[in-house]
The first five atom37 places (N, CA, C, CB, O) and aatype in JSON, in Angstrom:
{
  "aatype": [20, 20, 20, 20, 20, 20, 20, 20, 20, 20, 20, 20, 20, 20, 20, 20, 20, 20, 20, 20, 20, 20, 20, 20, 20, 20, 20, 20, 20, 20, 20, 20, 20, 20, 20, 20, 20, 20, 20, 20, 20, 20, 20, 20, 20, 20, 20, 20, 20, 20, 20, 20, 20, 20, 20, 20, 20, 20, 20, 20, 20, 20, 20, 20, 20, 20, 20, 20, 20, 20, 20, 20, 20, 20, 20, 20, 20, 20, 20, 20, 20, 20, 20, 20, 20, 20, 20, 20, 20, 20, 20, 20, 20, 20, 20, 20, 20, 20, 20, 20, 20, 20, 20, 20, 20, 20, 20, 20, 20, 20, 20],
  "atom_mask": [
    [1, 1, 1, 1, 1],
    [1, 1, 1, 1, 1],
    [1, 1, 1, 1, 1],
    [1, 1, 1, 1, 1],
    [1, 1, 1, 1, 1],
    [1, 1, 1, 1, 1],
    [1, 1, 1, 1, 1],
    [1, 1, 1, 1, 1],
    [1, 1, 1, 1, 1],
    [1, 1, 1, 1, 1],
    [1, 1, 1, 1, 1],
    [1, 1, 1, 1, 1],
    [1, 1, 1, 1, 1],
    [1, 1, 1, 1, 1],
    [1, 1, 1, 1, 1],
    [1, 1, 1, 1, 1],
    [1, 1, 1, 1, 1],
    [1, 1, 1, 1, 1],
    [1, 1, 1, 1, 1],
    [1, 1, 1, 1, 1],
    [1, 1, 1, 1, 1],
    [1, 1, 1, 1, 1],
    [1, 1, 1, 1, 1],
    [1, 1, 1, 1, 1],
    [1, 1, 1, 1, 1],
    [1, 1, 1, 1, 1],
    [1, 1, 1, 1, 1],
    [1, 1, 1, 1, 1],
    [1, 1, 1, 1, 1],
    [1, 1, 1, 1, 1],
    [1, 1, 1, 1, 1],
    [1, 1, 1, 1, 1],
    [1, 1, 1, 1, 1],
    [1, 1, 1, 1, 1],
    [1, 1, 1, 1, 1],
    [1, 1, 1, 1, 1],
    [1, 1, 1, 1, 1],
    [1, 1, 1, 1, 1],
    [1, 1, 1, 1, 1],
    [1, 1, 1, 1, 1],
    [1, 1, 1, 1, 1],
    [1, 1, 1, 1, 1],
    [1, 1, 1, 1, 1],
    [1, 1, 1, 1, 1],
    [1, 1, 1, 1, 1],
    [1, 1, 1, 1, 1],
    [1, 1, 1, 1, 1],
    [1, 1, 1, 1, 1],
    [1, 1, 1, 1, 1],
    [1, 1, 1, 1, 1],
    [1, 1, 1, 1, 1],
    [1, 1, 1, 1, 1],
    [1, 1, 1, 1, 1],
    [1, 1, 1, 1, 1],
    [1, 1, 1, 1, 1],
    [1, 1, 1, 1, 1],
    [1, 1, 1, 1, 1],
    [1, 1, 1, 1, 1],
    [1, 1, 1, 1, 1],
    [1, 1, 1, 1, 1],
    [1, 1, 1, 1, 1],
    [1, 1, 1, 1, 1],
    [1, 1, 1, 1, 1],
    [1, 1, 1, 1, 1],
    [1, 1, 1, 1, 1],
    [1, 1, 1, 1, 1],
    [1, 1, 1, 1, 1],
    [1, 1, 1, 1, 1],
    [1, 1, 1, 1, 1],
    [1, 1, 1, 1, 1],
    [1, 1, 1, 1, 1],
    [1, 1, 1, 1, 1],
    [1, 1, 1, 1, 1],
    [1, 1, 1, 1, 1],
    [1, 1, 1, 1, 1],
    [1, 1, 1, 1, 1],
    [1, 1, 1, 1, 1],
    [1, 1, 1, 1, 1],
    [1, 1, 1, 1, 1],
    [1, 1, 1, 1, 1],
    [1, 1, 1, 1, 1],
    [1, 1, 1, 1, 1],
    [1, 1, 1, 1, 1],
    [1, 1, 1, 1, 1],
    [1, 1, 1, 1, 1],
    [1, 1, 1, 1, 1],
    [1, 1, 1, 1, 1],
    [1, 1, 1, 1, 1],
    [1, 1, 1, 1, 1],
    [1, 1, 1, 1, 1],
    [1, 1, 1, 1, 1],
    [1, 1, 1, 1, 1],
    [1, 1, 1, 1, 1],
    [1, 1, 1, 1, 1],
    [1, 1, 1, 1, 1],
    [1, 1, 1, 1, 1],
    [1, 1, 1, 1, 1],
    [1, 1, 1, 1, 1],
    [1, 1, 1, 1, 1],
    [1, 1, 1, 1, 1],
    [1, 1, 1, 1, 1],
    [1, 1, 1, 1, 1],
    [1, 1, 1, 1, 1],
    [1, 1, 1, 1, 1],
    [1, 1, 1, 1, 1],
    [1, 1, 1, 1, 1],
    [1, 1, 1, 1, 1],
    [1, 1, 1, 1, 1],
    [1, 1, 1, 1, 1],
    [1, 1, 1, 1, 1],
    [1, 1, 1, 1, 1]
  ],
  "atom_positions": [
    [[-120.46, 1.11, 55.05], [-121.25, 1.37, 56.23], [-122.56, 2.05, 55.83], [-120.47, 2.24, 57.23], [-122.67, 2.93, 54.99]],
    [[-123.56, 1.47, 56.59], [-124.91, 2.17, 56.4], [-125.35, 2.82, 57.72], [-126.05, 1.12, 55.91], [-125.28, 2.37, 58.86]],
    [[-125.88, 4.17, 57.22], [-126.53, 4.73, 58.79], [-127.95, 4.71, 58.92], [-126.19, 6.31, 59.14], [-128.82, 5.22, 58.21]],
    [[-128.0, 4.15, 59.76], [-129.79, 3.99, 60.57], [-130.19, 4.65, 61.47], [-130.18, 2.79, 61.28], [-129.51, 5.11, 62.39]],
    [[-131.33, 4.78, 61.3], [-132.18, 5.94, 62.14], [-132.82, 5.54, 63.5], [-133.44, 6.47, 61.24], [-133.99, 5.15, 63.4]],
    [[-132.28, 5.55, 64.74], [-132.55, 4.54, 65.85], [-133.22, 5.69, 67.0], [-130.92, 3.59, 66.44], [-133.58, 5.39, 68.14]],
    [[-133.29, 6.99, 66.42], [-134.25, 7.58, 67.21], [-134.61, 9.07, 66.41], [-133.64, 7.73, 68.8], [-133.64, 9.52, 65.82]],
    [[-135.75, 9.82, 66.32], [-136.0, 10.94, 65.58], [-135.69, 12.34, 66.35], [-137.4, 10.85, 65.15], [-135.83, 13.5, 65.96]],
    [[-135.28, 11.87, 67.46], [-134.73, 13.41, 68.32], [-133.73, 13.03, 69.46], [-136.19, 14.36, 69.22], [-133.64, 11.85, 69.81]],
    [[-132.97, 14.02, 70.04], [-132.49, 13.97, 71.14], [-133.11, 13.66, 72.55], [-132.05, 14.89, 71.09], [-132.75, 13.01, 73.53]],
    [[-134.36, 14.54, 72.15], [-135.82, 14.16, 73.43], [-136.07, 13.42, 73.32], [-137.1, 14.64, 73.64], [-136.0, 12.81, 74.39]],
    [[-136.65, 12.46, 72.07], [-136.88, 10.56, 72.01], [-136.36, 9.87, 72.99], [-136.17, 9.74, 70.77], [-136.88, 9.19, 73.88]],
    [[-134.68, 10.28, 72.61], [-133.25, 9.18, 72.94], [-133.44, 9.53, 75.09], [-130.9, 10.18, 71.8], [-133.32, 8.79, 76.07]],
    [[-133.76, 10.97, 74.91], [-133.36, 10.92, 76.54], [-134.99, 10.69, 77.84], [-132.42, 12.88, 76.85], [-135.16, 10.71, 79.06]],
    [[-135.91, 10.48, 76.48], [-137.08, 9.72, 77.02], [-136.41, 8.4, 76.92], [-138.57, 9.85, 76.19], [-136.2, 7.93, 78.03]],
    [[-136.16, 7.93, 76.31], [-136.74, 6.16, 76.14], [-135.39, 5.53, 77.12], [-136.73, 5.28, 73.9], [-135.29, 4.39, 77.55]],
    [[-134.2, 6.89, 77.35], [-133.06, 5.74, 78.2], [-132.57, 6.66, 79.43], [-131.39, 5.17, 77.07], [-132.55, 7.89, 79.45]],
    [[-132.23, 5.87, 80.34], [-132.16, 6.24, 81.73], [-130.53, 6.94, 81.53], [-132.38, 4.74, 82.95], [-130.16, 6.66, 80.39]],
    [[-129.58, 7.67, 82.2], [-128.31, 7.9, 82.07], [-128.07, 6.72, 83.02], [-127.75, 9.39, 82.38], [-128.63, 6.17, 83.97]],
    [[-126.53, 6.56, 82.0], [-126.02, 5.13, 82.3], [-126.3, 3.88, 82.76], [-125.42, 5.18, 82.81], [-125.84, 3.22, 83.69]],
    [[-127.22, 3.65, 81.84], [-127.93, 2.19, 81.73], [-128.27, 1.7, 80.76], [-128.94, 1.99, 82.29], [-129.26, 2.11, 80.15]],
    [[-127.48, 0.59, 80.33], [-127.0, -0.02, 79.33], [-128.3, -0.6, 78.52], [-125.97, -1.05, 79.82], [-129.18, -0.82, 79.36]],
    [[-128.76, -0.93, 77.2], [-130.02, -0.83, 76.73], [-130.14, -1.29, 75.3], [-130.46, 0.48, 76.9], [-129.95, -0.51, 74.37]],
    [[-130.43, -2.42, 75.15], [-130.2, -3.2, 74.1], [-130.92, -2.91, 72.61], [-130.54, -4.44, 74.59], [-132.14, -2.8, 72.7]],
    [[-130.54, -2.8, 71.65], [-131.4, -2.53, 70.43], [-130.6, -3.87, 69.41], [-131.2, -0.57, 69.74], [-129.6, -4.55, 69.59]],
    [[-131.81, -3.8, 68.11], [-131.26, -4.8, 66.84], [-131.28, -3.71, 65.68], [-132.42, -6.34, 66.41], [-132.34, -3.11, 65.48]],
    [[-130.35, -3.48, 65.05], [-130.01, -2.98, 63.87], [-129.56, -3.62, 62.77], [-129.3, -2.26, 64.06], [-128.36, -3.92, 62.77]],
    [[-130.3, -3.94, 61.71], [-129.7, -4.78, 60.69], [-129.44, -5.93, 61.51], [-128.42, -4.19, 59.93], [-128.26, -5.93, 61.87]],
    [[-130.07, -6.85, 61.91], [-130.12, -8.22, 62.31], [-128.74, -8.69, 63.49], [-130.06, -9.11, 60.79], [-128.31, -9.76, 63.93]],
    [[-128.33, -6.93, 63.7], [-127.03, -7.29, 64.77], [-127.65, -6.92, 66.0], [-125.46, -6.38, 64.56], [-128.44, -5.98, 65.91]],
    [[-127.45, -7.57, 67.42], [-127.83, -6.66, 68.37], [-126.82, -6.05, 69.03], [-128.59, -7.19, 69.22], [-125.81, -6.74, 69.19]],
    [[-126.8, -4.67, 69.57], [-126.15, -3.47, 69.53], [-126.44, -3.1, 71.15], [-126.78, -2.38, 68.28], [-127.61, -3.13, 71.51]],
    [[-125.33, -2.72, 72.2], [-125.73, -2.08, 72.87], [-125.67, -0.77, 73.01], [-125.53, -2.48, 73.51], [-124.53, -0.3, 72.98]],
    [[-126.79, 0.18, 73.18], [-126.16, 1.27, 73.52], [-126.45, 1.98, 75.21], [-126.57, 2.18, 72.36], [-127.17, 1.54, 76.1]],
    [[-125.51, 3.28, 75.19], [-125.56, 4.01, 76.96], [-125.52, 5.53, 76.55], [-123.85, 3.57, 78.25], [-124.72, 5.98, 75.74]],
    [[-126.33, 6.13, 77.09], [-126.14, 7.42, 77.41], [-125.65, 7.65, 78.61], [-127.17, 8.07, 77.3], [-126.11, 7.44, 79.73]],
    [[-124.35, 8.24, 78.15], [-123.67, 8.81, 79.15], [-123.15, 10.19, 79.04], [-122.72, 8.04, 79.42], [-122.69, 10.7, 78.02]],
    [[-123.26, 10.66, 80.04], [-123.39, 12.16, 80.29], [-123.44, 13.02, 79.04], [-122.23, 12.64, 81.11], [-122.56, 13.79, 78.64]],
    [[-124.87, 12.72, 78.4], [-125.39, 13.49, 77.32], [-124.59, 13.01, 75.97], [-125.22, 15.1, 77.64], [-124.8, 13.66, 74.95]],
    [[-123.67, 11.9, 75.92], [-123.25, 11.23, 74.97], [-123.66, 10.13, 74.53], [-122.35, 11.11, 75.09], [-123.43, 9.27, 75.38]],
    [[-124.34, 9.56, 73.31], [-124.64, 8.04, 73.05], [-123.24, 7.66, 72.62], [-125.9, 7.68, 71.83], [-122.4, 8.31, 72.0]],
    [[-123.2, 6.14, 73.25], [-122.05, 5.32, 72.69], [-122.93, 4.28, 72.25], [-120.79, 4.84, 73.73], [-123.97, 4.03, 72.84]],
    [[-122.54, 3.67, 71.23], [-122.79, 1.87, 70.76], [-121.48, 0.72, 70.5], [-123.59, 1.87, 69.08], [-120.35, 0.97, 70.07]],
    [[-121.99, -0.45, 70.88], [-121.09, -1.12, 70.92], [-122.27, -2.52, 70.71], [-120.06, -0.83, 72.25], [-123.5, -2.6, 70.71]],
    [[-121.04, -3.58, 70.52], [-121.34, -4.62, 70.1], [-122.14, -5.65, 71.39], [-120.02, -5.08, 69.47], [-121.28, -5.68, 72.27]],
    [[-123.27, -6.42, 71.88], [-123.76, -6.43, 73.13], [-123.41, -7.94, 73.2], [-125.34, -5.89, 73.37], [-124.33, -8.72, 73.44]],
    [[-122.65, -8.23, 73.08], [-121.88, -10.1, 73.24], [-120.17, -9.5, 73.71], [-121.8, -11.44, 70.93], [-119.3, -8.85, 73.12]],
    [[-120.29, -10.07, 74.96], [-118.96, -10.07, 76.15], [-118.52, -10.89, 75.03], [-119.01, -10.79, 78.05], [-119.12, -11.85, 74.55]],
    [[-117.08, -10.26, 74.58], [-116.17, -11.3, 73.6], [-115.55, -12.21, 74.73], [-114.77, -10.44, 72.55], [-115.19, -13.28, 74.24]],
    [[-115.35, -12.13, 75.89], [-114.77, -13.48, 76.75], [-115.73, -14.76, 76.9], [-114.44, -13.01, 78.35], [-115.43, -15.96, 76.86]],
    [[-116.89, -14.2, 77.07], [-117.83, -15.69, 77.02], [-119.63, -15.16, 76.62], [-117.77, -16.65, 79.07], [-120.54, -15.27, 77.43]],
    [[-119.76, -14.71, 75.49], [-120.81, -14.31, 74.86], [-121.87, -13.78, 75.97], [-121.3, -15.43, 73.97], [-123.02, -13.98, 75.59]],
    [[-121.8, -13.27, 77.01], [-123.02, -12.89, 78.1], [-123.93, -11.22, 77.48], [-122.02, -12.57, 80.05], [-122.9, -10.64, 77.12]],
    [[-124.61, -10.6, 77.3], [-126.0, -10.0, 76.51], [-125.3, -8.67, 77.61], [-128.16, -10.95, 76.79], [-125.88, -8.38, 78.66]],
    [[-124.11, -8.0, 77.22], [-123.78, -6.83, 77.81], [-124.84, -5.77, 78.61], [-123.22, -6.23, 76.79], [-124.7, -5.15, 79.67]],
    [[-125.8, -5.84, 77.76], [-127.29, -5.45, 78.4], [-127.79, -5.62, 79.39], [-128.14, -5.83, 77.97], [-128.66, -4.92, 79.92]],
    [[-127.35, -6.45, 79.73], [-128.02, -6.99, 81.23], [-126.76, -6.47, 82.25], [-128.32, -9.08, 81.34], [-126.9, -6.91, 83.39]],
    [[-125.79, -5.79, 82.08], [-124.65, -5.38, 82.75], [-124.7, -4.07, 83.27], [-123.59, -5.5, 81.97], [-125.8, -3.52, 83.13]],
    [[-123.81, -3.38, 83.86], [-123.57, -2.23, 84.51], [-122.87, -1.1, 84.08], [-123.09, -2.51, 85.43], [-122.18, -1.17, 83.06]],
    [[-122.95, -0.22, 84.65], [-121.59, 0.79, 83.84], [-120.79, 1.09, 85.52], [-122.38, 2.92, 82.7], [-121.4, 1.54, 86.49]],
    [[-119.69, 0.81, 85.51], [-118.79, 1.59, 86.59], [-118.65, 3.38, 86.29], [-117.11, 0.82, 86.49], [-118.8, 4.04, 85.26]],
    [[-118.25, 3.79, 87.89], [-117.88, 5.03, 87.78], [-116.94, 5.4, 86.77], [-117.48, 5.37, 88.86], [-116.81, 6.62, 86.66]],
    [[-116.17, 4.61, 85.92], [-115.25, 4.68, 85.32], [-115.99, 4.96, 83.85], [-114.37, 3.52, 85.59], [-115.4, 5.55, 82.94]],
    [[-117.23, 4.51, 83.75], [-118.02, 4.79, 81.96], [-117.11, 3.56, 81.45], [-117.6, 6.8, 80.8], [-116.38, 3.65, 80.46]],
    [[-117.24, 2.34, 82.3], [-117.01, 1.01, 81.76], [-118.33, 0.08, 81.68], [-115.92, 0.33, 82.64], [-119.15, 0.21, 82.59]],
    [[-118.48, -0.47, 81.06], [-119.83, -1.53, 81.3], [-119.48, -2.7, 81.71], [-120.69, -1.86, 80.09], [-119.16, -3.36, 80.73]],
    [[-119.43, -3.05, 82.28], [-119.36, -4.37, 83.55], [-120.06, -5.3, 83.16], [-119.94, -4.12, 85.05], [-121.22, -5.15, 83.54]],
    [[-119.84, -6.61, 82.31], [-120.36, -7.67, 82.09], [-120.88, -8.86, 83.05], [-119.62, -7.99, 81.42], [-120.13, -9.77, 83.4]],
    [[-121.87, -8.8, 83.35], [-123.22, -9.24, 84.55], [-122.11, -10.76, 84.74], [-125.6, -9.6, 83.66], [-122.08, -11.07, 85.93]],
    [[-121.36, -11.6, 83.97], [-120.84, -13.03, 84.67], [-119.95, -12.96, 85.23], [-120.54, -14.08, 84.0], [-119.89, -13.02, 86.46]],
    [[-118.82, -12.77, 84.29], [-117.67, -12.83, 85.01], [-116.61, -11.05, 85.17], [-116.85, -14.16, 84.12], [-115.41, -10.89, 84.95]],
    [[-117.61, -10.03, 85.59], [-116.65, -8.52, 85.67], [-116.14, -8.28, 84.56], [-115.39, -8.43, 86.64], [-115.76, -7.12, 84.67]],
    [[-115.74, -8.85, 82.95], [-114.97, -8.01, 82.5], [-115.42, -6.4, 81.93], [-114.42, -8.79, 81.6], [-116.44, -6.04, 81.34]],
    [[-114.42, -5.76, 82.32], [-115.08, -4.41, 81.72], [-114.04, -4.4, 80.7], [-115.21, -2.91, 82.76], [-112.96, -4.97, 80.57]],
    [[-115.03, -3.16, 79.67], [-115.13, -2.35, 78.28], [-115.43, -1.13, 78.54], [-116.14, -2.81, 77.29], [-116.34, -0.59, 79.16]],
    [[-114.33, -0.69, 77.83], [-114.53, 0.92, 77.64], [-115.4, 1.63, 76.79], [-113.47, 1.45, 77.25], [-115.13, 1.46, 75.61]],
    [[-116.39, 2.4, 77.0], [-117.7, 2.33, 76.47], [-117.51, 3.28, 74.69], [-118.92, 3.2, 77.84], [-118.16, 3.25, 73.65]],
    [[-116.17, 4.1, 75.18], [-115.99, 4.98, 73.86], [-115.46, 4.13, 72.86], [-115.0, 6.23, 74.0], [-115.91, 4.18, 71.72]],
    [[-114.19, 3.04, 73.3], [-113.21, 2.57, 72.52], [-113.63, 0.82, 72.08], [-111.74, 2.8, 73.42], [-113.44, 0.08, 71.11]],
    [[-114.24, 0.75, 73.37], [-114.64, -1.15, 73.11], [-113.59, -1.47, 73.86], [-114.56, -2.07, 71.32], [-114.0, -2.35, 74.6]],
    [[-112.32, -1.23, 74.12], [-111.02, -1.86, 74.55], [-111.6, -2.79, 75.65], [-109.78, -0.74, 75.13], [-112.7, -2.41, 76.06]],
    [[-111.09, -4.0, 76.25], [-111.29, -4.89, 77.3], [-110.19, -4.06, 78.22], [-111.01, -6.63, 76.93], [-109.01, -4.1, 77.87]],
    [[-110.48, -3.48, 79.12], [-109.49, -3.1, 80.38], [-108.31, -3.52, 80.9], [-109.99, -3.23, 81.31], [-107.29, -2.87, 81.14]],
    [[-108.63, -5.08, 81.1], [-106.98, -5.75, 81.5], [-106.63, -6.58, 80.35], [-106.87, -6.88, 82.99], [-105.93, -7.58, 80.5]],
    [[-107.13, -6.17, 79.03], [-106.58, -6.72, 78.21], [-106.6, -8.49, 78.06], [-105.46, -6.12, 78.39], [-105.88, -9.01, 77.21]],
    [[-107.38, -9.26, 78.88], [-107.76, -10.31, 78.74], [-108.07, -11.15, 77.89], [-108.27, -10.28, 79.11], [-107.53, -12.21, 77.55]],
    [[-109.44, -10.34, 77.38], [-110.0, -10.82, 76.26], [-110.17, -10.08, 74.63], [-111.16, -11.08, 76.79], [-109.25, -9.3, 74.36]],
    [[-110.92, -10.21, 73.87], [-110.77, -9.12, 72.59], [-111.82, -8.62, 73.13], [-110.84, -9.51, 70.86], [-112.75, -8.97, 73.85]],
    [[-111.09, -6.82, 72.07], [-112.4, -5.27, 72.24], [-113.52, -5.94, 71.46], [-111.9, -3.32, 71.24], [-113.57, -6.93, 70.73]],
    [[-114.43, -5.02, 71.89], [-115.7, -4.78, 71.88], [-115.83, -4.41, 70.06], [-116.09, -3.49, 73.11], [-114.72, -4.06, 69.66]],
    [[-116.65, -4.41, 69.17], [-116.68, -3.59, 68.42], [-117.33, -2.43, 68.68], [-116.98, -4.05, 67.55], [-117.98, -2.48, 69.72]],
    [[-117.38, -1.33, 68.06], [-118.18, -0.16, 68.63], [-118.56, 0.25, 67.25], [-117.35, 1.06, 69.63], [-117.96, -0.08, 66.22]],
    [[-119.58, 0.98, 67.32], [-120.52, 2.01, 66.17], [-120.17, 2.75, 66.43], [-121.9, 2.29, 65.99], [-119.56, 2.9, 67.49]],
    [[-120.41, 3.73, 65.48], [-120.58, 4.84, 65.44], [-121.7, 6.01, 64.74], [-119.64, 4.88, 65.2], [-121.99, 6.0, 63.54]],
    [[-122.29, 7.09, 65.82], [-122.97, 7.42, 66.18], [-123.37, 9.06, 65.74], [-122.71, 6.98, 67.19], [-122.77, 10.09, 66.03]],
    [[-124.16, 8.95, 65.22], [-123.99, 10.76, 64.46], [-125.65, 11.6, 64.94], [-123.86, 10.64, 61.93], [-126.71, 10.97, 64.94]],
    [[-125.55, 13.09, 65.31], [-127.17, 13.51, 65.26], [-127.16, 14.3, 64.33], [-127.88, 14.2, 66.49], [-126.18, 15.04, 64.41]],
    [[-127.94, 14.56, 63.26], [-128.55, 15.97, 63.0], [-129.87, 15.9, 62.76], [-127.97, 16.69, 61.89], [-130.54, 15.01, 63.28]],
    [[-130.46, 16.89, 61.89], [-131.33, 17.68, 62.03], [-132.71, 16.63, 61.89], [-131.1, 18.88, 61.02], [-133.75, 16.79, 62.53]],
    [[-132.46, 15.54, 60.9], [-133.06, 14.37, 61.05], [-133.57, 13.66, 62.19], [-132.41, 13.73, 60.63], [-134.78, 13.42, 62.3]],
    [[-132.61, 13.28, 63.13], [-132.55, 12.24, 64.31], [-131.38, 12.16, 64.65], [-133.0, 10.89, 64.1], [-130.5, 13.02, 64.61]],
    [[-131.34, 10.72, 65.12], [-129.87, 9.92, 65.73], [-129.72, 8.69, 65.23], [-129.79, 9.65, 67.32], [-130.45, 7.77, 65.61]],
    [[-128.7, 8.49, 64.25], [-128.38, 7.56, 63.49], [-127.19, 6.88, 64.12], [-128.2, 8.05, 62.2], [-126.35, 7.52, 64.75]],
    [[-127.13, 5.39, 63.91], [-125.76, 4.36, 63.85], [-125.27, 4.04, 62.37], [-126.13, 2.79, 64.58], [-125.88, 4.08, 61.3]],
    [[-124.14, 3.76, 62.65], [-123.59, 3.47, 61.35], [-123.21, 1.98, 61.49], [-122.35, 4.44, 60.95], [-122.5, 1.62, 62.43]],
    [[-123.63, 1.21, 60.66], [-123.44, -0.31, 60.61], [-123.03, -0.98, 59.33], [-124.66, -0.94, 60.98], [-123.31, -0.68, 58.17]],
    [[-122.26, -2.01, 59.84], [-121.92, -2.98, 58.63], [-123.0, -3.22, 57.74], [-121.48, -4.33, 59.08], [-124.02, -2.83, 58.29]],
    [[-123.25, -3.73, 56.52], [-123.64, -4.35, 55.69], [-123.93, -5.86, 56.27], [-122.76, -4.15, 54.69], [-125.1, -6.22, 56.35]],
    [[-123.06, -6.57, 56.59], [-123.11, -7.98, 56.88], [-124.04, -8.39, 58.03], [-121.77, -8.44, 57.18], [-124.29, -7.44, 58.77]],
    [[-124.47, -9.26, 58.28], [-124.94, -9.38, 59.84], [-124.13, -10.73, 60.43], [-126.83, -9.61, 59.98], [-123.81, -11.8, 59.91]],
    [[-123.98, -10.25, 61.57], [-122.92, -10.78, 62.52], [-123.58, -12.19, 63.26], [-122.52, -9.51, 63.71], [-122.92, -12.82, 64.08]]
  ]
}
């Protein structure tokens, strides 16, 4: 795993994104969604594994699920899990701050 530098402060991250609204980035040639939610970044993988739809363009429920804009399936934004178990989880990143910025940690490969 490699970690990348996807913002240089906490103030950057809570300028550039709204709370809970889902917000697409490319890291290493993958695209990645991420959400701030209640002062937490999550990342996850931004292709609905049930029928490839750009998670980005989706919602978050009261639940801190993201709601895939075609057909409803939700993902759990910490775990990736698919909710009713339907389809396959999400992959998810993972997400570190210090004194640097706010880094993801990503595969090597591109997806």
């Amino acid at each position: 795993m490699e970690w990348i530098k996807i913002f240089e402060s906490k103030e950057e991250l809570q300028s550039k994104l709204r709370e809970s609204a889902p917000y697409r980035i490319d890291v290493k040639g993958q695209a990645i969604c991420i959400v701030l939610r209640q002062n937490v970044l999550h990342a996850f993988e931004n292709k609905c594994s049930h029928n490839g739809e750009a998670l980005h363009k989706g919602s978050i429920n009261y639940l801190g699920e993201i709601v895939c804009p075609w057909h409803g399936y939700r993902f759990n934004i910490k775990t990736g899990r698919e909710c009713a178990e339907r389809c396959q989880d999400l992959e998810t990143f993972p997400v570190k701050e210090t004194e640097e910025g706010l880094f993801i940690a990503v595969t090597s490969h591109v997806l």
